[in-house]
C-alpha positions, 0 to 999 in steps of 0.5 A: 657600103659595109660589103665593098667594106669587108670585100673590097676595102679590109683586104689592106690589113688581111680582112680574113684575121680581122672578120675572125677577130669581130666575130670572136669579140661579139661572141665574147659579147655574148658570153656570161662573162663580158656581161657579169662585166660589162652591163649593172645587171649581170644576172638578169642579161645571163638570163635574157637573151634578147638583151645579149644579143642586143649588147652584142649589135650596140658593140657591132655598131660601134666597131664597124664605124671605126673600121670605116674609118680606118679603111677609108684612111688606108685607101687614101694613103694609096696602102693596097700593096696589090698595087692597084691604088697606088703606083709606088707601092711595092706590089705584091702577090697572094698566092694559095700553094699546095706544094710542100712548103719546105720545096716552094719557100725556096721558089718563091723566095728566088722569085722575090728576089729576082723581081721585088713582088712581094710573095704573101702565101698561104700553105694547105695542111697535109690532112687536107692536101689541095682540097683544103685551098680548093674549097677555100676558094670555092668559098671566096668565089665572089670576092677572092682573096688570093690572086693565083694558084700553085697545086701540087696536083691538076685534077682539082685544079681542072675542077676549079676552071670548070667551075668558073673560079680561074681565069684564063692567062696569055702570057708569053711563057704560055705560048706553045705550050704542050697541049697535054699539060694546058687547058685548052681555054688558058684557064691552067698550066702544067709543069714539073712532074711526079710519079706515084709510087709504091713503097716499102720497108727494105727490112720487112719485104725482100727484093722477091716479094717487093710489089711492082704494079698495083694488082701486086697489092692484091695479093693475100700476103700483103693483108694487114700491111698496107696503109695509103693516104685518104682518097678524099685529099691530094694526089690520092684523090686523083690517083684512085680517079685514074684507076676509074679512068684507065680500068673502068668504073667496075674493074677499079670498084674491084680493086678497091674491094681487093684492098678492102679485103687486105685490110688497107689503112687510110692515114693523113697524107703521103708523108705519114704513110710513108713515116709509119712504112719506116717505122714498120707499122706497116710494109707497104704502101701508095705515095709520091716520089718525092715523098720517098726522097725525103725519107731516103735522105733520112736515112729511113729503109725505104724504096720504091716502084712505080704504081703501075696500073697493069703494065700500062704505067704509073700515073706522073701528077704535075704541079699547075699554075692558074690565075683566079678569076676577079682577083684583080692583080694579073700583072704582078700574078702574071710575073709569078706564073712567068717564073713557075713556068720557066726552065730555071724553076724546072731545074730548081724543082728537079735538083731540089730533094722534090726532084720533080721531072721536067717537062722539057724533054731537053731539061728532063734528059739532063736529070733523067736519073729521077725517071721512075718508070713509064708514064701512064698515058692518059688525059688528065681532063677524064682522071678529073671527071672521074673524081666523083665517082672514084670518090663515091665508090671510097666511101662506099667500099673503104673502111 
């Protein structure tokens, strides 16, 4: 009973905050200063253990039949705003995004607007990027608390299909959908698309020694000057899998021992490696297209290349959509993954200050001053298996 409780029932009143703050009220029980408080004999609880604990199981006890009898009263009242108990009431969507906030608030709002589903969202944090929200999943697999997926990226995203976390979606935007941006099994969709980059301080490096490919960032004059975001997270993550994709497993270690011996930097995200480029704590270094348009915009002596791996292109990373498997709630998510999808937010993310590519080729000709480069040709489902590798051989040869 407490676990259909905790699982099924406290998600009326997000049952995530409600399980932290039991928990931290029966910590405090087994603190010295509830006792000195609470019980006649301080000193003696202090020293006993066994009787803290037992004070915090009594105040277990009684707070559990209250919830129960809380809950009991929301479900009878039809409260579920996911819209599964009561017909009325206003439905609702929880999605887990990866997408920069400052890009998706103004989606996700258009969306709220256009149709009335509540949109209760929960970001990631830059440090983490995508891996935080995976994990995050990965732990709520049997009883999850989100009803859909936005990712800024798919590598991660085709990990979680293969995992058995997302469920497929058959909606009408999805039929005929390029092959090359879905998985095969409807478990996820693609769209809007942004190119990896390189990107340096206009005042520190000349247009002549500007770096145009990846190998450029071998060379010995870049030693000392090179940061980029931590493999482990993000489109990094997936960027150094496709090297082990399109090179090989042993031209890529090669490259990451090149870099080692520039002395390259890991930071926190593609956002502060391109703040530190700026403020000339370094000249050079990996990140998202999207990033460079936002320092640019602040006026920041910023520019970029595509990171070309060889001649063969950059690697474009798409946002992807997916349902998660248990949730529950595929109607009012199958209307947010609808609008993801359309052309109206492919042209929303394509003039936003993002300015993601299209995937349409009619729409992406309309914004085809934000083609960077050529794209790498590649299969995202071989980036993804690589991730393991590529993530192995980082913490190998990195610093």
């Amino acid at each position: 009973m407490l676990k259909y409780v905790l699982f099924k029932v406290i998600p009326l009143f997000d049952r995530l905050e409600f399980i932290a703050d039991c928990g931290l009220r029966i910590a405090d029980c087994l603190g010295q200063g509830f006792w000195e408080k609470e019980i006649r004999n301080p000193q003696s609880a202090i020293r006993n253990k066994d009787s803290r604990l037992a004070h915090a199981c009594r105040f277990a006890c009684r707070v559990f039949p209250v919830v129960l009898a809380v809950a009991a009263i929301f479900a009878a009242a039809g409260c579920d705003n996911r819209g599964r108990s009561d017909a009325n009431a206003p439905k609702k969507v929880i999605v887990y995004c990866s997408v920069d906030p400052e890009f998706a608030r103004d989606i996700l709002g258009a969306f709220e607007k256009q149709t009335g589903v509540k949109v209760v969202v929960r970001y990631d944090e830059e440090a983490t990027k995508t891996t935080g929200l995976v994990q995050r999943l990965r732990a709520e697999a049997d009883h999850p608390a989100a009803d859909m997926l936005w990712s800024g990226e798919c590598f991660q995203t085709i990990a979680l299909a293969d995992e058995g976390i997302l469920a497929p979606y058959r909606g009408p935007a999805v039929r005929g959908w390029p092959a090359q941006f879905a998985d095969p099994n409807g478990r996820w969709h693609a769209f809007g698309l942004r190119m990896r980059v390189i990107a340096w301080n206009t005042k520190r490096v000349g247009p002549a020694d500007a770096p145009r490919k990846l190998e450029d960032l071998l060379d010995a004059k870049f030693k000392g000057r090179i940061v980029m975001a931590n493999p482990a997270f993000g489109t990094t993550r997936g960027d150094v899998a496709s090297w082990f994709a399109h090179y090989g497993a042993q031209r890529a270690k090669d490259i990451l021992r090149g870099l080692a011996a520039n002395g390259v930097r890991q930071v926190q995200g593609n956002s502060t490696a391109v703040r530190l480029v700026a403020l000339g704590e370094a000249d050079v270094c990996f990140t998202d297209t999207d990033d460079v348009y936002i320092a640019q915009r602040n006026g920041w002596p910023i520019e970029m290349a595509p990171l070309d791996q060889g001649g063969a292109g950059a690697l474009a990373i798409p946002n992807t959509v997916a349902l998660v498997k248990g949730a529950g709630n595929e109607a009012a998510a199958g209307e947010l993954i609808e609008f993801l999808l359309s052309e109206q937010v492919e042209r929303l993310l394509a003039a936003s200050e993002s300015h993601n590519i299209p995937i349409r080729p009619a729409v992406a000709a309309q914004y085809a001053k934000y083609a960077i480069g050529k794209p790498l040709e590649i299969d995202y489902r071989k980036v993804a298996d690589q991730q393991p590798a590529a993530l192995a051989a980082v913490k190998e040869i990195l610093p």
